[in-house]
C-alpha positions in Angstrom: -14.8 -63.1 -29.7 -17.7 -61.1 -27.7 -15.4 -58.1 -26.8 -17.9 -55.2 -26.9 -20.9 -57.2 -26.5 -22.9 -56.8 -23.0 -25.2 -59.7 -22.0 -27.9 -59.7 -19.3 -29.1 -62.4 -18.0 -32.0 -63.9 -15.7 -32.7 -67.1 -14.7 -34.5 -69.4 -11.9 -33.4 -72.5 -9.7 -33.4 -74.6 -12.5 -32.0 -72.4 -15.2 -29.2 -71.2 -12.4 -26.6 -74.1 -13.2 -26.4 -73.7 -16.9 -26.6 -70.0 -16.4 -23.8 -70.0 -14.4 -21.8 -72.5 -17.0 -22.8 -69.6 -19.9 -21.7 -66.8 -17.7 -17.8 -68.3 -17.7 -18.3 -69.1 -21.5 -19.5 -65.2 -22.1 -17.0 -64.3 -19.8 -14.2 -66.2 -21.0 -14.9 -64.8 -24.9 -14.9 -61.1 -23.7 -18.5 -60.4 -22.9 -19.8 -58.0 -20.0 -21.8 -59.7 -18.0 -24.7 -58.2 -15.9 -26.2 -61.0 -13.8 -29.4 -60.4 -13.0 -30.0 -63.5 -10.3 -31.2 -66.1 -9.4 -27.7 -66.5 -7.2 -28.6 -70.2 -6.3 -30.7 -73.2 -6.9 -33.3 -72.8 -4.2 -36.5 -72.5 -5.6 -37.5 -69.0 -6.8 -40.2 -67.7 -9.3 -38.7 -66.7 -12.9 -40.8 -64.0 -14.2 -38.7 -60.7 -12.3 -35.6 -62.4 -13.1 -36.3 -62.6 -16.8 -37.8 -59.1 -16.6 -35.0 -57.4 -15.3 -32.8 -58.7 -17.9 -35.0 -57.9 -20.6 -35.4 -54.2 -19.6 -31.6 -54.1 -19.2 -31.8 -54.8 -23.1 -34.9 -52.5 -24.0 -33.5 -49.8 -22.1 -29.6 -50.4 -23.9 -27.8 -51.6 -20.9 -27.3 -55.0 -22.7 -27.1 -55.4 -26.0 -28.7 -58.9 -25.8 -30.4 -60.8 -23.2 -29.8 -64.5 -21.9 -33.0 -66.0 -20.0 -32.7 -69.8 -18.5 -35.1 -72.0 -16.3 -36.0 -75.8 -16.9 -37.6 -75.8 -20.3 -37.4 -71.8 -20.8 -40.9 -71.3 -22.1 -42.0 -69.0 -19.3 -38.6 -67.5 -19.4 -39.7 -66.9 -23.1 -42.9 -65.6 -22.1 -41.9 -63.2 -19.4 -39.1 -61.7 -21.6 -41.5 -60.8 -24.3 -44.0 -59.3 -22.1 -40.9 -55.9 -21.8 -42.4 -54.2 -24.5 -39.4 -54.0 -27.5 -38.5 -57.4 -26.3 -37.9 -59.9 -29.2 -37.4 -62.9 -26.9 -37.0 -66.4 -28.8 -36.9 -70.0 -27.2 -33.9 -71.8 -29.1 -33.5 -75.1 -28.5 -31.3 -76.2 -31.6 -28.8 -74.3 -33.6 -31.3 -73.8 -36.5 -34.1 -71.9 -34.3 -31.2 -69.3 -32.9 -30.0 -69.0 -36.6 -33.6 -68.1 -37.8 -34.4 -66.3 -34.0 -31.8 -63.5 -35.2 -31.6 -63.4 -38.8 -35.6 -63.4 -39.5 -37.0 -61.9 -36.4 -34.4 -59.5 -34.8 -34.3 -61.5 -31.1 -32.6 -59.6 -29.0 -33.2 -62.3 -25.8 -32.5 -65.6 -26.1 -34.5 -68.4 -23.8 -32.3 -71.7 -23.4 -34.0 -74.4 -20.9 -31.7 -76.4 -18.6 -33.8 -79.8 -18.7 -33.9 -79.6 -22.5 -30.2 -78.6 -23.6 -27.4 -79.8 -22.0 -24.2 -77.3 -21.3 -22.0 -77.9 -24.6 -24.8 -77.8 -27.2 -26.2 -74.6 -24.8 -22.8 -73.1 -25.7 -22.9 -74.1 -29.2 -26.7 -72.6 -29.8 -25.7 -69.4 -27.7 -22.7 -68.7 -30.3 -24.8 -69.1 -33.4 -27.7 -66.7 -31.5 -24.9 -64.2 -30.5 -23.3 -64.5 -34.2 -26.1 -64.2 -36.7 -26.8 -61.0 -38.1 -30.6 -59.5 -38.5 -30.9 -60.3 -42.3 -33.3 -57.0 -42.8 -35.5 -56.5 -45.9 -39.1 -58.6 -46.0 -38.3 -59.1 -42.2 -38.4 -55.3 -40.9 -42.1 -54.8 -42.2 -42.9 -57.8 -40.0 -41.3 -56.4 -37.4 -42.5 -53.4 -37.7 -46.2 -55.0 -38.0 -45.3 -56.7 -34.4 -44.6 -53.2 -32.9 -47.6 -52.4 -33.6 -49.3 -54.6 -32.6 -47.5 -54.1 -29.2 -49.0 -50.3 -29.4 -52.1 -51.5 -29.8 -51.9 -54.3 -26.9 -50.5 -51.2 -24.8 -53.0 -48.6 -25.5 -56.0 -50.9 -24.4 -54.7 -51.9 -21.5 -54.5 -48.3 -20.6 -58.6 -47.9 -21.9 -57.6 -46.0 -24.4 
C-alpha cells in the first residue's frame, strides 16, 4: 500500500506511544521509516524532534513527515518553522483530506491525548492517500512561499 513512500517522523514523551503504534502500521503497509526519536516516554522537549523530521522532508529524504506529541500543536508549529515545510494538524479525516488536496502538507501533526490509535491510523491513510488537487491552490501556495522569503530575508536584516 505505501511501498515507495518514505516517512519521517518526530515525536515527544507523549506523542512516543502512538508514534510507535503508526510506525508498525507504516511499516506493515510497505513504508520506509526513518525514526527520528523520541525512543521512550520520559519526558523530552518536542521542537528538535519535529525539526529533524521536517528537514528530512524539505531536504527529500522523506517524502512526508509524521510529527506526534499530546495535542500536536507545537509539533505543528515546530514543523512549519523548516522553511518548505507545509505542516498541518489533523485531527479528523476531513482536515487531512483538505491538509493535502488544498494546501500541499507534506507533514502531518496527529496529537496522542486527542486521537486515539485506530482513528490515528484511519486519518494517517486518508493524509498519506490524497492527492495535491493543484489549480487555485498553487498561487496560494506560492503566495505562502513568499511570504516565507520575506519572513527569511528580515530576519537576516536585509
Amino acid at each position: 500500500m505505501y511501498e515507495g513512500l518514505s516517512i519521517a517522523l518526530g515525536a515527544d514523551h507523549a506523542g512516543y506511544e502512538l508514534k510507535e503504534h503508526l510506525k508498525a502500521f507504516l511499516a506493515e503497509r510497505g513504508a520506509a521509516i526513518m525514526d527520528l526519536g523520541t525512543d521512550s516516554t520520559e519526558r523530552v522537549d518536542y521542537p528538535w524532534f519535529c525539526a529533524r523530521a521536517a528537514r528530512a522532508v524539505r531536504d527529500g529524504k522523506a517524502n512526508f513527515g509524521l510529527v506526534v506529541g499530546g495535542s500536536g500543536q507545537g509539533e505543528q508549529i515546530a514543523a512549519n518553522k523548516v522553511h518548505g515545510v507545509r505542516a498541518a494538524l489533523c485531527p479528523d479525516e476531513y482536515t487531512a483530506r483538505l491538509a493535502r488536496a488544498h494546501n500541499d502538507a507534506n507533514v502531518i501533526a496527529l496529537g496522542a491525548r486527542v486521537v486515539p490509535p485506530a482513528y490515528a491510523e484511519a486519518i494517517l491513510t486518508v493524509f498519506l492517500s490524497t492527492a495535491f488537487e493543484g489549480e487555485r491552490h498553487v498561487a496560494r501556495l506560492r503566495q505562502i512561499a513568499d511570504i516565507e522569503r520575506e519572513e527569511a530575508q528580515l530576519s537576516l536584516g536585509q
